[in-house]
CHARMM-style PDB file with segment names, atoms N, HN, CA, C and O in Angstrom:
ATOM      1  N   UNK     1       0.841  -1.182   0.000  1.00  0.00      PROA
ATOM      2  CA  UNK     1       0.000   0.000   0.000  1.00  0.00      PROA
ATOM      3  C   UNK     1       0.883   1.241   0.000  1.00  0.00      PROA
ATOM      4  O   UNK     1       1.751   1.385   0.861  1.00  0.00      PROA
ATOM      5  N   UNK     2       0.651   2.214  -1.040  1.00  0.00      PROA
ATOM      6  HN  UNK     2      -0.054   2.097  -1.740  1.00  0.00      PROA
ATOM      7  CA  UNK     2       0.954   3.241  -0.881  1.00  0.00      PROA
ATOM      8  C   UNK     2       0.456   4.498  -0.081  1.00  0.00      PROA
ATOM      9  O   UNK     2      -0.716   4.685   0.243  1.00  0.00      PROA
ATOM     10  N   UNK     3       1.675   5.463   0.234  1.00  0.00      PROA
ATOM     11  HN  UNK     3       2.627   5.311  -0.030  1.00  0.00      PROA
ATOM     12  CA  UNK     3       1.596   6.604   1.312  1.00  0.00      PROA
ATOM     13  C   UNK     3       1.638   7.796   0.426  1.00  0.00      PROA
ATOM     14  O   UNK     3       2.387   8.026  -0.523  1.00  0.00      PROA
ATOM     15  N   UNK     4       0.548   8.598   1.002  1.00  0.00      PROA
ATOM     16  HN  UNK     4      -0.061   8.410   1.773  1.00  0.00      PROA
ATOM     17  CA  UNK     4       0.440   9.933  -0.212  1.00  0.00      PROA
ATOM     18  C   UNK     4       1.750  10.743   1.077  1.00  0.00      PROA
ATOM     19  O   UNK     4       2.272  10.184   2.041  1.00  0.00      PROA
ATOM     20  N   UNK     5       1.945  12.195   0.584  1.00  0.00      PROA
ATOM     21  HN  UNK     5       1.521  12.649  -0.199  1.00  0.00      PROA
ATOM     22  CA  UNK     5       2.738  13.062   1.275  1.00  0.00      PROA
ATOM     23  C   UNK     5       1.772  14.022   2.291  1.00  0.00      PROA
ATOM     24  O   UNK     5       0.721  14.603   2.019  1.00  0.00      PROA
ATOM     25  N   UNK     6       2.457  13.972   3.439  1.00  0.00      PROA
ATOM     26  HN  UNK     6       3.311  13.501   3.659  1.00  0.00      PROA
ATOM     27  CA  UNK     6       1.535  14.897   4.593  1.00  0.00      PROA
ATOM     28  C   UNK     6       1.260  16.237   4.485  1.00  0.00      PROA
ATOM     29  O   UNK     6       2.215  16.955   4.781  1.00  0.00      PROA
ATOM     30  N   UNK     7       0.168  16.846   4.126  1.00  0.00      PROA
ATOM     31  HN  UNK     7      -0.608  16.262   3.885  1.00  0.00      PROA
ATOM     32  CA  UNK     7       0.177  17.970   3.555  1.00  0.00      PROA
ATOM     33  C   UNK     7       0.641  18.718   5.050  1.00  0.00      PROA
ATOM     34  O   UNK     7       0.757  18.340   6.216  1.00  0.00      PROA
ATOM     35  N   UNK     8       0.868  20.262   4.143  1.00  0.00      PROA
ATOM     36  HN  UNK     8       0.774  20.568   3.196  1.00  0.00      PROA
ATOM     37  CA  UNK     8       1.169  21.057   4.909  1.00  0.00      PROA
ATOM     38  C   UNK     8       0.307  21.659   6.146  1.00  0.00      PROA
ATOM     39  O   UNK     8       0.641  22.092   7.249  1.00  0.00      PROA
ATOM     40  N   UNK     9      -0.891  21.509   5.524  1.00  0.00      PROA
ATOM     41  HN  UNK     9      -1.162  21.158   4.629  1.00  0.00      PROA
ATOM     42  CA  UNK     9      -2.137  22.353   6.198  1.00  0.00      PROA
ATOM     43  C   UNK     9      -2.862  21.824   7.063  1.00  0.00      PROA
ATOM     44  O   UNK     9      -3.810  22.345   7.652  1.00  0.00      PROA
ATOM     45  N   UNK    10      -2.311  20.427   7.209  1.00  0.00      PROA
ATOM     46  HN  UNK    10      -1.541  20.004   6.731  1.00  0.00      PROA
ATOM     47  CA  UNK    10      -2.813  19.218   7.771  1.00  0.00      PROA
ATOM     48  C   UNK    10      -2.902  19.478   9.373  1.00  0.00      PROA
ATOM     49  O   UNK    10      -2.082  20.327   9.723  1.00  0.00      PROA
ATOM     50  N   UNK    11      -3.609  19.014  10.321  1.00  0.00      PROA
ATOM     51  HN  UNK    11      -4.275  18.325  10.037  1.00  0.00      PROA
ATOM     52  CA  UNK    11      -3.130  19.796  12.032  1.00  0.00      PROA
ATOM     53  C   UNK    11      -2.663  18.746  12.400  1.00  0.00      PROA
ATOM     54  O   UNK    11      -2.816  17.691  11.784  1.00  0.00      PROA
ATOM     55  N   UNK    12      -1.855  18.905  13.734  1.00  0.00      PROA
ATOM     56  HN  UNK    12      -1.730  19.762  14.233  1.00  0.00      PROA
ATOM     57  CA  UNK    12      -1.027  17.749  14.418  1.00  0.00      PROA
ATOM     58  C   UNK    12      -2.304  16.670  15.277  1.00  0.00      PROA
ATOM     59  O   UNK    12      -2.054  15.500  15.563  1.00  0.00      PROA
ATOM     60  N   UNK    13      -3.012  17.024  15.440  1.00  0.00      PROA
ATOM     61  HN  UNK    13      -3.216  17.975  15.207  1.00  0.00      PROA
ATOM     62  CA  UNK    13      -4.350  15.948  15.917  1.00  0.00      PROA
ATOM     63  C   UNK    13      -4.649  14.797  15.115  1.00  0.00      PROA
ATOM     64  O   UNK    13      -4.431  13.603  15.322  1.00  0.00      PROA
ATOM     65  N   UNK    14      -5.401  15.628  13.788  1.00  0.00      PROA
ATOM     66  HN  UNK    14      -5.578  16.597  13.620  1.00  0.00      PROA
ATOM     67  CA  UNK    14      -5.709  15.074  12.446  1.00  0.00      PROA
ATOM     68  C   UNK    14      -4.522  13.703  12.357  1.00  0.00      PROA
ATOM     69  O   UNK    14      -4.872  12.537  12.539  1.00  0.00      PROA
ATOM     70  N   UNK    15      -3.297  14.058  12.090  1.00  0.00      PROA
ATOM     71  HN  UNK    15      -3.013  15.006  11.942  1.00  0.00      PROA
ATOM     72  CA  UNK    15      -1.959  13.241  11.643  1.00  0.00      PROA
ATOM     73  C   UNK    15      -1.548  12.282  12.898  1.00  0.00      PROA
ATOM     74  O   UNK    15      -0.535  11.588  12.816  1.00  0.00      PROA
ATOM     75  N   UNK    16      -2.359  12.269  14.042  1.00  0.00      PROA
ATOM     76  HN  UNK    16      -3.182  12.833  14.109  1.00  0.00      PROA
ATOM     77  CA  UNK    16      -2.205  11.328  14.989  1.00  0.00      PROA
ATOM     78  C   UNK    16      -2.914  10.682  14.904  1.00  0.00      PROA
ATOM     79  O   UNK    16      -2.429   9.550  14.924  1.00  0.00      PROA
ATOM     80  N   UNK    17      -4.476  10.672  14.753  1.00  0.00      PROA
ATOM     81  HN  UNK    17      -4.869  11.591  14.738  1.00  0.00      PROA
ATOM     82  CA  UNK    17      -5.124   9.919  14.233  1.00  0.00      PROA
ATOM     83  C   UNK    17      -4.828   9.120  13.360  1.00  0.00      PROA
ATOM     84  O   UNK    17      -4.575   7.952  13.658  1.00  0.00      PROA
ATOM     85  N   UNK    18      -4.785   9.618  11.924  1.00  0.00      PROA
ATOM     86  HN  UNK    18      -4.990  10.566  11.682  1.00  0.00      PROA
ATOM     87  CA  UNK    18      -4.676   9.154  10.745  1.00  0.00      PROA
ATOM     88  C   UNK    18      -3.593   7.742  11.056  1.00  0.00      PROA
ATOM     89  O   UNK    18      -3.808   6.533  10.979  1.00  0.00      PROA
ATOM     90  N   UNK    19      -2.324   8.561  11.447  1.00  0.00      PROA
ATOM     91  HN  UNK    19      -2.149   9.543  11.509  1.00  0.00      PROA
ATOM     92  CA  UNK    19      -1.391   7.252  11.856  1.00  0.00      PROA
ATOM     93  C   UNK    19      -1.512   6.882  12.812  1.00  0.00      PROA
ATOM     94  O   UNK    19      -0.517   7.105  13.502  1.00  0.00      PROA
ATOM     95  N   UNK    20      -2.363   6.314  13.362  1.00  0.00      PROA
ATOM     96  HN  UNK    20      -3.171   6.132  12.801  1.00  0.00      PROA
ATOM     97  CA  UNK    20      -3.125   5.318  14.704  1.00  0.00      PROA
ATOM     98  C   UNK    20      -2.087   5.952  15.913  1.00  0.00      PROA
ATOM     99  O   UNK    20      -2.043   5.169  16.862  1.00  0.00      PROA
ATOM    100  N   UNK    21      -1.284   7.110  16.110  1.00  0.00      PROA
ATOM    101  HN  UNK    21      -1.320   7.746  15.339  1.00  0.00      PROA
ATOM    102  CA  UNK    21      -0.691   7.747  17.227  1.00  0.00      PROA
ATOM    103  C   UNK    21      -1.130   8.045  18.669  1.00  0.00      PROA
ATOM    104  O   UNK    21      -2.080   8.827  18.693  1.00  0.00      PROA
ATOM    105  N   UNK    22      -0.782   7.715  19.663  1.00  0.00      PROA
ATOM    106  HN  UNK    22      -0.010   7.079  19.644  1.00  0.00      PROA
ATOM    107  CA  UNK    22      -1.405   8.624  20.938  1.00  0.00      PROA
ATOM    108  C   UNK    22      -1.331   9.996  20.604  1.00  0.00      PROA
ATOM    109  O   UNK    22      -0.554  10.610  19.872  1.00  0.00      PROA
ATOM    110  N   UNK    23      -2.271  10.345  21.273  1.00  0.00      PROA
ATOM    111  HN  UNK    23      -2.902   9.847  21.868  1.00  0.00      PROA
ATOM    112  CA  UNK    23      -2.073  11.633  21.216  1.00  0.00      PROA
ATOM    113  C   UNK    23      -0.858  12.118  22.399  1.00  0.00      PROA
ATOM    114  O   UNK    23      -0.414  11.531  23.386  1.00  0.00      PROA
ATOM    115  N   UNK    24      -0.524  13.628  21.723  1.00  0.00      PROA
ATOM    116  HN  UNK    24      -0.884  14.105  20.921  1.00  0.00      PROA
ATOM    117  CA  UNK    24       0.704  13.928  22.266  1.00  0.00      PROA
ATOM    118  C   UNK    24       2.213  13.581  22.147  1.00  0.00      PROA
ATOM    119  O   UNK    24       3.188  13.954  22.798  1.00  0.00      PROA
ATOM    120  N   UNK    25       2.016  12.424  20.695  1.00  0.00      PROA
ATOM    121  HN  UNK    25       1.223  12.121  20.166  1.00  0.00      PROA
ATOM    122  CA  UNK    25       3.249  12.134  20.574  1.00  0.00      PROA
ATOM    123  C   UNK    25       3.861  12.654  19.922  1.00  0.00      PROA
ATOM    124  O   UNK    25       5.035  12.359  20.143  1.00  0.00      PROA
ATOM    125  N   UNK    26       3.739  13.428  19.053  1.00  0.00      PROA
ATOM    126  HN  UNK    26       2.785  13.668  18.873  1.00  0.00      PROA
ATOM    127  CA  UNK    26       4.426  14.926  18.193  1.00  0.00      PROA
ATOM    128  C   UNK    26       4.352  15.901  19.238  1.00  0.00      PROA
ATOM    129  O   UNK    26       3.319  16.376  19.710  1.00  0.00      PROA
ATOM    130  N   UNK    27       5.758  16.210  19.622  1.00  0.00      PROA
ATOM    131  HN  UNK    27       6.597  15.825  19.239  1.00  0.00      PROA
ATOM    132  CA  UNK    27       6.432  17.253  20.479  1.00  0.00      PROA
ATOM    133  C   UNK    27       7.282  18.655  19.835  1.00  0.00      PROA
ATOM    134  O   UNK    27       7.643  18.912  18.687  1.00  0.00      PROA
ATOM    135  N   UNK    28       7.379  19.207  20.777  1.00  0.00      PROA
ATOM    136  HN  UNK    28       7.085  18.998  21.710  1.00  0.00      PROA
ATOM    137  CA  UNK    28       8.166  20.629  20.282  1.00  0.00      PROA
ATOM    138  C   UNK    28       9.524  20.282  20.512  1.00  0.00      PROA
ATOM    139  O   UNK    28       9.780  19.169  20.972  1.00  0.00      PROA
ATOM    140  N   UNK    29      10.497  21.157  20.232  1.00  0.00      PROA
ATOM    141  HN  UNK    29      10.289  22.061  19.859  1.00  0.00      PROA
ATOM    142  CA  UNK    29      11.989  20.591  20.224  1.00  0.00      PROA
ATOM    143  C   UNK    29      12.062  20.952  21.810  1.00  0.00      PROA
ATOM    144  O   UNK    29      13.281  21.062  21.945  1.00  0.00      PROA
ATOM    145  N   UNK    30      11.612  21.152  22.831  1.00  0.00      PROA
ATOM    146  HN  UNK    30      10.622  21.062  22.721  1.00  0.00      PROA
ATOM    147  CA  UNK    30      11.875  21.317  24.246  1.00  0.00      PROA
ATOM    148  C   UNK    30      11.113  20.304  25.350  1.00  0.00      PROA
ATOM    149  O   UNK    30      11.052  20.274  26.579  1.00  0.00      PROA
ATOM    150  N   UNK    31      10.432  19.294  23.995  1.00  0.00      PROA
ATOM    151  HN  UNK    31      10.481  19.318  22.997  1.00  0.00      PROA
ATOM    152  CA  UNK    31      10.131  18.062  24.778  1.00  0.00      PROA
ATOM    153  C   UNK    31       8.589  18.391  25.100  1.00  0.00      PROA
ATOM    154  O   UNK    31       7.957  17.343  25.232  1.00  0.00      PROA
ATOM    155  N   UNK    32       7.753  19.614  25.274  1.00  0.00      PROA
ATOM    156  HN  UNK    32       8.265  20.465  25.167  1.00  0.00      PROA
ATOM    157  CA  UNK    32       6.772  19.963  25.468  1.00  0.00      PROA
ATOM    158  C   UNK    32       5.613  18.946  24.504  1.00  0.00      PROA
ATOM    159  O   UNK    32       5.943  18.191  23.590  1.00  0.00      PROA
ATOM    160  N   UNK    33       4.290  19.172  24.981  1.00  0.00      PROA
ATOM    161  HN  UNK    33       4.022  19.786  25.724  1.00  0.00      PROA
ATOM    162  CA  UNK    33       3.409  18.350  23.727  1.00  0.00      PROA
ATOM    163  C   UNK    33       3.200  19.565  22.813  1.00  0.00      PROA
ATOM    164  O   UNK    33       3.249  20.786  22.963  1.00  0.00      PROA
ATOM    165  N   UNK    34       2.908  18.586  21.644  1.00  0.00      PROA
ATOM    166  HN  UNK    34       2.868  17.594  21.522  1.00  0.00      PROA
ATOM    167  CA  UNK    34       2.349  20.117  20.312  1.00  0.00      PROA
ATOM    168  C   UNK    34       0.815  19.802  20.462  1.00  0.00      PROA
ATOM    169  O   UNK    34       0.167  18.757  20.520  1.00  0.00      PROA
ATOM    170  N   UNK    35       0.456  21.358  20.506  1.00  0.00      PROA
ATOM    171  HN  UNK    35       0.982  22.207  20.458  1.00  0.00      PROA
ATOM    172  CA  UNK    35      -0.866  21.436  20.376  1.00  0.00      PROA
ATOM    173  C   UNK    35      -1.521  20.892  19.610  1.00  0.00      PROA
ATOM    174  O   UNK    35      -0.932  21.134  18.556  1.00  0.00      PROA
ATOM    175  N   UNK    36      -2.707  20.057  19.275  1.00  0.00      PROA
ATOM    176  HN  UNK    36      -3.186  19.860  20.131  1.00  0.00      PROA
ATOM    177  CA  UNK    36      -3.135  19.539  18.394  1.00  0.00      PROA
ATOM    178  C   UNK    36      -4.425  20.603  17.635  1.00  0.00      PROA
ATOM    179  O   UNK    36      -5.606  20.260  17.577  1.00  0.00      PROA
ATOM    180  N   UNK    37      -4.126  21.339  17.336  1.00  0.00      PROA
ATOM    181  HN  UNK    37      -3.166  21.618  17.383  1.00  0.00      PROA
ATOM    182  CA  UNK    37      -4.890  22.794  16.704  1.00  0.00      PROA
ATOM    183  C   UNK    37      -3.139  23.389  15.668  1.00  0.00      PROA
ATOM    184  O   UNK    37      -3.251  24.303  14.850  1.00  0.00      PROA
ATOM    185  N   UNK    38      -1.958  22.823  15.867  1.00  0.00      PROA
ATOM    186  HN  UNK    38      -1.867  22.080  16.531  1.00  0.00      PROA
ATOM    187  CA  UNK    38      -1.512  23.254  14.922  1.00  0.00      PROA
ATOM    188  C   UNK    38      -1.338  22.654  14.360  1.00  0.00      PROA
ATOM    189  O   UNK    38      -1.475  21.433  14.433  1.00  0.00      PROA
ATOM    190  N   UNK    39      -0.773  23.620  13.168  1.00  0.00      PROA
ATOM    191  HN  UNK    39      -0.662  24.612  13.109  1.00  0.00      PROA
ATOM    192  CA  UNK    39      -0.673  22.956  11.580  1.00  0.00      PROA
ATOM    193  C   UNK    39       0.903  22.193  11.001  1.00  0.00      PROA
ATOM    194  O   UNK    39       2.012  22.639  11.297  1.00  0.00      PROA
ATOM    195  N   UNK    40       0.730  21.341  10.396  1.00  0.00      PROA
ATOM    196  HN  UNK    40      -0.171  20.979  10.156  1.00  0.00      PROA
ATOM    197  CA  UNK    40       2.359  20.700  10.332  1.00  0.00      PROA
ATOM    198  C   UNK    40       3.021  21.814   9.411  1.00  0.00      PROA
ATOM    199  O   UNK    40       4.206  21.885   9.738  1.00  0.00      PROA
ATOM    200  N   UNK    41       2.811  22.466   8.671  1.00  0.00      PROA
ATOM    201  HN  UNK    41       1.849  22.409   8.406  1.00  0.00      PROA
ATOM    202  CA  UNK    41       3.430  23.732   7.816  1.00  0.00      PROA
ATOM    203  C   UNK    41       4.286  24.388   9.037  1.00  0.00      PROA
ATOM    204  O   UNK    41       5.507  24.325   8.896  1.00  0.00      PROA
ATOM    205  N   UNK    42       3.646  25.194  10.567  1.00  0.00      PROA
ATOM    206  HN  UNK    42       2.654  25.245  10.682  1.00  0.00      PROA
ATOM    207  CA  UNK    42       4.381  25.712  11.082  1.00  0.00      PROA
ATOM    208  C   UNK    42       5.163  24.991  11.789  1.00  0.00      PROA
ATOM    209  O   UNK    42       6.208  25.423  12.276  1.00  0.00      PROA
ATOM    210  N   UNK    43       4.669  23.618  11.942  1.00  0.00      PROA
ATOM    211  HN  UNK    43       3.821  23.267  11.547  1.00  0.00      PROA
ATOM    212  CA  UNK    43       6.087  23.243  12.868  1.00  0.00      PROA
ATOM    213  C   UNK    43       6.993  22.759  11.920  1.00  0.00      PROA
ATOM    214  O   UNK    43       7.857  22.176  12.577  1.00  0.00      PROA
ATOM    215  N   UNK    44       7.271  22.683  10.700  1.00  0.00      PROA
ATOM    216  HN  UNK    44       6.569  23.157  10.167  1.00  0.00      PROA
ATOM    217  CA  UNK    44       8.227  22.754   9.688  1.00  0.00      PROA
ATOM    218  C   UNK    44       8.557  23.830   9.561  1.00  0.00      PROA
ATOM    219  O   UNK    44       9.569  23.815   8.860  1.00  0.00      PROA
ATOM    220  N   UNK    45       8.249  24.992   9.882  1.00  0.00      PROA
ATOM    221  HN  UNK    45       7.427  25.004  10.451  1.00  0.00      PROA
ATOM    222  CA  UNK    45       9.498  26.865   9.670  1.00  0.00      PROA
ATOM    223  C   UNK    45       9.670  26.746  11.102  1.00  0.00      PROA
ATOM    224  O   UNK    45      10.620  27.470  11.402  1.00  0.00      PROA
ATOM    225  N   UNK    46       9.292  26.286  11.928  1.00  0.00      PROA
ATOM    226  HN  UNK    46       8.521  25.698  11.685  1.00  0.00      PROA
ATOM    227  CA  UNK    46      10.126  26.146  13.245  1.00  0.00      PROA
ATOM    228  C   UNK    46      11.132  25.504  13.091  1.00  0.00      PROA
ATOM    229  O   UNK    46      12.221  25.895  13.511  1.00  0.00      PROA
ATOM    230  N   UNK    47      10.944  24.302  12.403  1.00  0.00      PROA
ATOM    231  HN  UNK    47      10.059  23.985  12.062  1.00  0.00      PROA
ATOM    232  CA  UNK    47      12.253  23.567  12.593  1.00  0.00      PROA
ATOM    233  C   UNK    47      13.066  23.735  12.145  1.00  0.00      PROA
ATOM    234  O   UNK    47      14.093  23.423  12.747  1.00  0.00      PROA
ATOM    235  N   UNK    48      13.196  24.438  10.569  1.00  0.00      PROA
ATOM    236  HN  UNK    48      12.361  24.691  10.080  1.00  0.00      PROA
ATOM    237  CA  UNK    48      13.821  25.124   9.673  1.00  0.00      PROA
ATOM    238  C   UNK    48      14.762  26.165  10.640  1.00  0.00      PROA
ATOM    239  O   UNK    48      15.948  26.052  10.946  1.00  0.00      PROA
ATOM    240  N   UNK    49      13.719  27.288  11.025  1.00  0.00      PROA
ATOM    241  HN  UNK    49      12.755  27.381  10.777  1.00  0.00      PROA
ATOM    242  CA  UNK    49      14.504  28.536  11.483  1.00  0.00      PROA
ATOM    243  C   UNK    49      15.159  28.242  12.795  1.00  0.00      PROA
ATOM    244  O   UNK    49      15.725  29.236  13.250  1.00  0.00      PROA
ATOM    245  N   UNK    50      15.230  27.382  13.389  1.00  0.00      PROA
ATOM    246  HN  UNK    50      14.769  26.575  13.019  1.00  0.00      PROA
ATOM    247  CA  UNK    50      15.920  27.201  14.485  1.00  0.00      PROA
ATOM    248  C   UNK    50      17.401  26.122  14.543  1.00  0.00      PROA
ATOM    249  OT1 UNK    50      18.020  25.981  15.598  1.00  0.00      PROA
TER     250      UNK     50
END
């Protein structure tokens, strides 16, 4: 089975679901949980600019 690409606009909730994830397992780089109201676009220019 093929995997499409994670869109940008996609929220971090949505993408835990989708990949059967607990929630809370997408973190910030300080170990914190990522909100699940954001979008994977910004935590990609976070990760970028830092």
């Amino acid at each position: 089975m093929t995997r499409r690409k994670i869109r940008s606009d996609c929220r971090v909730g949505m993408l835990e679901k989708m990949l059967g994830l607990p929630t809370g397992t997408i973190r910030n780089k300080d170990g914190r949980k990522t909100r699940s109201d954001k979008k994977l676009g910004t935590l990609r220019k976070e990760a970028k600019k830092k």
